[in-house]
N, C-alpha and C positions, 0 to 999 in steps of 0.2 A: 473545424471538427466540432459536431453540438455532441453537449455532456447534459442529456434531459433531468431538468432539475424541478421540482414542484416550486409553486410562486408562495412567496414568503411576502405577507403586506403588512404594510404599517398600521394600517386602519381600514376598518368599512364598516359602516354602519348595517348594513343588511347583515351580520355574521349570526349564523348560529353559533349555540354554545356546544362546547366540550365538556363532560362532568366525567375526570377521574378519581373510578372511586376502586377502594378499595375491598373486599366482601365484606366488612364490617361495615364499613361505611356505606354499602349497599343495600347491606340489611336492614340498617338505621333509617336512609332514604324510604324502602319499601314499604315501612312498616309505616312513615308517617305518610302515601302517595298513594292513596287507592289505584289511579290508573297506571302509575308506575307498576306496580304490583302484577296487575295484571300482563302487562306487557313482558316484564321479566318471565311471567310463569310461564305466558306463552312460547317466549323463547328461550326457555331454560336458561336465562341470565339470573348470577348469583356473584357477579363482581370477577367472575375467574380470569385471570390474566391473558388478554391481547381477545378478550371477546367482546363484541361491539353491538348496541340495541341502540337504533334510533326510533322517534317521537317527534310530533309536532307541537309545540309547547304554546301556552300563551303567546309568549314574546320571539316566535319562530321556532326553527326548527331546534331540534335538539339530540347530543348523541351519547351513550352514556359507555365508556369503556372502561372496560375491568383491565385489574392490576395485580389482581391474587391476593392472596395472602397481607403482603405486605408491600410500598411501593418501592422495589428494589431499584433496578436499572432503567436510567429513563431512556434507553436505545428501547426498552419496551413500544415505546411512542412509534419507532419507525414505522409501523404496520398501521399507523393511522394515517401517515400517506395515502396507502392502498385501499384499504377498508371502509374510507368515509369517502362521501357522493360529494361529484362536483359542486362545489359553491365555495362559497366564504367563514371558515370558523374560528371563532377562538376560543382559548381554556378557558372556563369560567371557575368560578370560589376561588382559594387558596389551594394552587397548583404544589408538588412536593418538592420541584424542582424550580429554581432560575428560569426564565422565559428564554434567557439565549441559550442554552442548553438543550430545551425544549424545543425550539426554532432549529438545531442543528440536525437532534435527529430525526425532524418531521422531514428536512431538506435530506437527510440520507436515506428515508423510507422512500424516497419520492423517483430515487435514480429509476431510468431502466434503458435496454441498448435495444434499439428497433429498426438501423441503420439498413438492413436487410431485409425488412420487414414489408410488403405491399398496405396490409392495412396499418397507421403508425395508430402508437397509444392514445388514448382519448385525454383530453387537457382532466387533471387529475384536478383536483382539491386545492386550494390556499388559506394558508392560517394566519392569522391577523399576531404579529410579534413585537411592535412598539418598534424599538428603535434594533432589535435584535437581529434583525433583517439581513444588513449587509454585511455582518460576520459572518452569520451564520451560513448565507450563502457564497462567503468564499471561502469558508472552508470546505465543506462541499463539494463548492466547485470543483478544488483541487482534488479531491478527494475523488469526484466524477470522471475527471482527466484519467485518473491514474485507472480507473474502472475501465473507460472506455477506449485508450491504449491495449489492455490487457485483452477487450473482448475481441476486438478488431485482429478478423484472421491471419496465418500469416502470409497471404497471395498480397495483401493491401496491407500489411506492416511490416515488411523486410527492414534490415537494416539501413536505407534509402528514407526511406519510412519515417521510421524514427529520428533519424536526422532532421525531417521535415516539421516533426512535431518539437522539437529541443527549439530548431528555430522561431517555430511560431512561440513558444514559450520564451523566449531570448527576445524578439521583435516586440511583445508587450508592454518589456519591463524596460526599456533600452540596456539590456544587456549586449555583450557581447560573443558570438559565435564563431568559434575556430572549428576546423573537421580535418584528422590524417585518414587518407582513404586507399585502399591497394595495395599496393609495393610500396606507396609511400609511407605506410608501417613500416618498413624494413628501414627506409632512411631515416626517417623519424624516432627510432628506434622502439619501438611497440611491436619488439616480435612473435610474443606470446598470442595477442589479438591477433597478428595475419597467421599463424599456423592454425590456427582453431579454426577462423573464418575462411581459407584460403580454399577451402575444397567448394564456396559456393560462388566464388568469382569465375568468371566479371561481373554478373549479370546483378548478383547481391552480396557483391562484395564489403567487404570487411570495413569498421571505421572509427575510429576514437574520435569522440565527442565530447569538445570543453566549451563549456559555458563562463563569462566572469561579469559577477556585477557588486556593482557598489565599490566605497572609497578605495582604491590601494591601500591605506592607511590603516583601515581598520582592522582590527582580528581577522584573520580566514577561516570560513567554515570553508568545510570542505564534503561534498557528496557525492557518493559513488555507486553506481547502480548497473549492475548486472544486464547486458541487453541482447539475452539470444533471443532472436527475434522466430528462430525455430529450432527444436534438439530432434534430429534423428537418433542422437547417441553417438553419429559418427562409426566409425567403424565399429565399435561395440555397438552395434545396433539396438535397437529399444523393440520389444516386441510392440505387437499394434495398439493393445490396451495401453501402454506406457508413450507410446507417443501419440493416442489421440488429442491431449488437451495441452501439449506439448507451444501452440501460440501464446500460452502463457507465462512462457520463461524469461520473456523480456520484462514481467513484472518490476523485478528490481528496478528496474530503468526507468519504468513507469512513474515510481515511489520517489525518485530521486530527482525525475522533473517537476512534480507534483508538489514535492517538499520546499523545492525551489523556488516555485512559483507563490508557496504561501511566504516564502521569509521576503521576498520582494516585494511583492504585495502589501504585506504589512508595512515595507520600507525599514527594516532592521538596519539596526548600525555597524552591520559585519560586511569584509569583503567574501561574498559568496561564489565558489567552485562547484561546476557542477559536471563530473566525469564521467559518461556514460562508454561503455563498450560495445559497440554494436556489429553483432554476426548473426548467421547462422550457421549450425552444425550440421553441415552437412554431407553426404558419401557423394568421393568420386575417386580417379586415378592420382587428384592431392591431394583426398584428405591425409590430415598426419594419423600414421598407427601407432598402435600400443609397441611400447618399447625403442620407440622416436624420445630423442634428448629433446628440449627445446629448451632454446635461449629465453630471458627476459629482463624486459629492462633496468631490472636493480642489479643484474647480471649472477643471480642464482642461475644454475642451470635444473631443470626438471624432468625427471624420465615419468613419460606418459604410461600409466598402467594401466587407462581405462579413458578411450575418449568419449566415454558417457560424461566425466568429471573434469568435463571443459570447463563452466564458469570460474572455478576459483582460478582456472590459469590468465584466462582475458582480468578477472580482478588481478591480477598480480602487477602485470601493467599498469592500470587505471591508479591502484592504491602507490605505488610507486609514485607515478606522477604526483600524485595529490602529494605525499611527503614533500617531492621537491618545492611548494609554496607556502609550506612551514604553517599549517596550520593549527590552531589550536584546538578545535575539534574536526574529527572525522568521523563520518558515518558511510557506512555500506547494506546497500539492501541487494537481497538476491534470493533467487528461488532454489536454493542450493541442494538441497538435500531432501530424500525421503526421509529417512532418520529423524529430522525432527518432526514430519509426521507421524512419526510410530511414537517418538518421545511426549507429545504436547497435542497433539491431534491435530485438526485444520485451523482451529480458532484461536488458537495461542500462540501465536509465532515466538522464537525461545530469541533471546539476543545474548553476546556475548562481548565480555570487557573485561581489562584488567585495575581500569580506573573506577575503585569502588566510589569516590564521589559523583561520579558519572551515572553508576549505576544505581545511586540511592535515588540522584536528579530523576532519571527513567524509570523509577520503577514508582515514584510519586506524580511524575504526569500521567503515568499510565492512568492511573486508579482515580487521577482528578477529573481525567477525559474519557472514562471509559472503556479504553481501547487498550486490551487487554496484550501484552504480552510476558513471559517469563526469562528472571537469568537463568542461564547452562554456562558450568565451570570452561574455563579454559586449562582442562587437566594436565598439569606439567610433564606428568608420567605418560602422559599419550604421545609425547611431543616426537619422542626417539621414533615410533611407529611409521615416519613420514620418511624415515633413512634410507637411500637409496644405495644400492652396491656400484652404481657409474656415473650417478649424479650427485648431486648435492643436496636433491632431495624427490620425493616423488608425488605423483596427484592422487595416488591410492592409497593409501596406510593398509598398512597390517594389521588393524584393526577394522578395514572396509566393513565386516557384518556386523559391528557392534561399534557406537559411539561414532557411526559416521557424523555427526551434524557438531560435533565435540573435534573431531581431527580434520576436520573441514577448516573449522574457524583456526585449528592451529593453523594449519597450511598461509589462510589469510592474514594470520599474525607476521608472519618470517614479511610480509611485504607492508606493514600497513605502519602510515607516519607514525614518529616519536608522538608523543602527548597523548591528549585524550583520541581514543579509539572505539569506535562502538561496530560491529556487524551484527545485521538481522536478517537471519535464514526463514524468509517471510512464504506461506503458503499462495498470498493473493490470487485466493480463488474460494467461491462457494459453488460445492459440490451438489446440493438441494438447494433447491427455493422454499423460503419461508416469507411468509407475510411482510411487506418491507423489506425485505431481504432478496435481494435478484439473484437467481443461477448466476455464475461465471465470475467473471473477476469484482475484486474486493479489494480495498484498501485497507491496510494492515500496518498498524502501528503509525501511521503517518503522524495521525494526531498527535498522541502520544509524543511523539518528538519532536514537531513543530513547539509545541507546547516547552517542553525543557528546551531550547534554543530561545524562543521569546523569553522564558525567565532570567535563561543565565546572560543571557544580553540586557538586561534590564528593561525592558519595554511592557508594559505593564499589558494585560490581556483584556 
């Protein structure tokens, strides 16, 4: 599966230069550059952030991009994948940022998905980054994967599918791959996963996917990731608006192969899990309906109120399993809720924990790697919400209109290991295209949490 990534080089003597300036620093430039001057006037360049004027300099070409005001976020750079003409560049003067930094988000402006595409994109740009190169592009990379899982419709990502890509992600690293697939959920005991997925078997049928690599020995991370591979809503049906972009609910899944792939990559000293859930939701004479108990493997019983709010029940199972290998950290990504798009919008995916060390660790890689998301309380007072009158407990709260993305992550809490616990009700998706920024799926938080895993393992970045 290619994940189109801009070429990141160590050296080339042919490079133009890159000048980020800032509008002061523009102004400064202009005033001492007669021909810069003009050039500017021409194209009403005045240093404004993500606008780009090139010139042919002395010493070659030359490109000058504004920054605004002041040089805030250097994700600003992604848009210089796109915006600057093939060849070879690098940043010249005194950049505001780290060069592997700089190199990461030139490699994330650069993605785009063209797999259906007759004409394919034209070989874009490369920027000259020292040694910053092969970090940069594996994070990226991973970060590409989990894009280009997410873009990939669902005729050509069913749950089948995604098995195939866990594998090819397993075959890399020599990890290993197990798969319960069918009714063999039932003996396996993963009832939760075959009730959700069961109305789309045989043809895409249902499947618990564990990955394991590295020592026995060491610590367990553990990663969990959400993998409908399509939501009709199931019998609560989804109107047509609400399941057109619906291929990307196996996002979580995505995020959680992806994540995996950087901690192995790097060669961390943890033993890594990686539990994917894989269905679709789909309508037939099995799917399960609202007001169906269903069993799951921690052996909570759940009355279905709504099988639009499938995912948290296949996590039920997945997070289960994961306890049983006693890990010391857990993570879960999922595309769980609208709620937390009404709470935090597309760009902010909200996460949720009870372990505030946990949460300081993530809410400081966030802001170190750019890659924004927010805590949302795990409200104790929501928790009763989830009570069922024949269950044990239910997948709708009585609080469905209000605080759904808040009595979600309760729900996920009643199954999710002792110790540290993190879930991310991640949007993975962009709804506009912006400069550097591709329509459709988006990796979300990944960074961010690769980043607190490499620290609290000690491995230096």
């Amino acid at each position: 599966m290619s994940h189109p990534l801009p070429n990141l080089i160590a050296e080339s003597p042919a490079a133009g230069t890159v000048w980020l300036v800032t509008e002061a620093q523009c102004a400064a430039q202009v005033a001492a550059d007669t021909d810069l001057a003009s050039l500017c006037t021409l194209h009403d360049f005045a240093g404004q952030a993500g606008r780009l004027v090139l010139r042919t300099g002395q010493d070659g070409p030359e490109a000058w991009f504004g920054l605004g005001r002041s040089a805030g976020s250097v994700m600003a750079l992604r848009a210089l994948a796109e915006r600057l003409p093939p060849g070879d560049w690098r940043i010249g003067g005194e950049a505001p940022w780290p060069q592997d930094r700089i190199a990461l988000a030139f490699a994330l402006g650069g993605y785009s998905f063209d797999r259906y595409k007759q004409v394919k994109a034209r070989p874009g740009p490369r920027l000259v980054v020292g040694e910053a190169a092969p970090e940069a592009l594996r994070i990226a990379g991973a970060c590409a994967l989990a894009r280009t899982l997410i873009n990939t419709p669902a005729a050509d990502m069913g749950p089948a599918e995604l098995e195939a890509a866990a594998q090819a992600v397993a075959e890399a690293h020599g990890a290993t791959l197990s798969v319960v697939t069918g009714d063999d959920l039932l003996r396996e005991n993963y009832p939760s996963v075959h009730a959700v997925g069961r109305a789309a078997a045989p043809a895409r049928a249902p499947r618990m996917i564990e990955i394991q690599w590295g020592d026995p020995k060491a610590p367990v991370v553990a990663l969990v990731g959400k993998g409908v591979t399509f939501d009709t809503g199931g019998l609560d049906l989804k109107p047509s608006a609400g399941m057109r972009w619906m291929k990307k609910d196996m996002g979580g899944a995505a995020h959680a192969l992806a994540l995996g792939q950087l901690i192995m990559g790097a060669g961390l000293p943890v033993r890594l899990v990686i539990l994917v859930a894989a269905v679709e939701n789909a309508v037939s004479g099995d799917a399960m309906r609202p007001g169906d108990v269903l069993n799951t493997r921690k052996g909570l019983t759940v009355e279905v109120g709504n099988t639009d709010a499938e995912g948290r029940l296949i996590l039920s199972d997945a997070l289960t399993r994961a306890g049983e290998l006693f890990p010391v950290l857990t993570l879960d990504f999922a595309t769980l809720t609208g709620a937390a798009r009404v709470a935090l919008g597309p760009d902010v995916p909200p996460f949720f924990t009870d372990d505030e060390a946990l949460a300081a660790d993530l809410a400081a890689a966030a802001r170190e790697t750019e890659d924004p998301i927010w805590r949302l309380p795990l409200w104790d007072a929501y928790d009763e919400s989830l009570e069922s009158d024949i269950a044990d407990l239910k997948n709708d709260s009585d609080a469905w209109a209000q605080a759904g993305a808040v009595t979600a992550a309760l729900f996920l809490r009643r199954f999710a290991p002792e110790g540290s616990w993190a879930h991310f009700d991640i949007f993975a998706w962009r709804s506009r295209k912006l400069p550097g920024r591709a329509f459709g799926g988006e990796a979300q938080a990944l960074r961010a949490a690769f980043e607190m895993i490499r620290k609290r393992h000690g491995v230096p970045g």
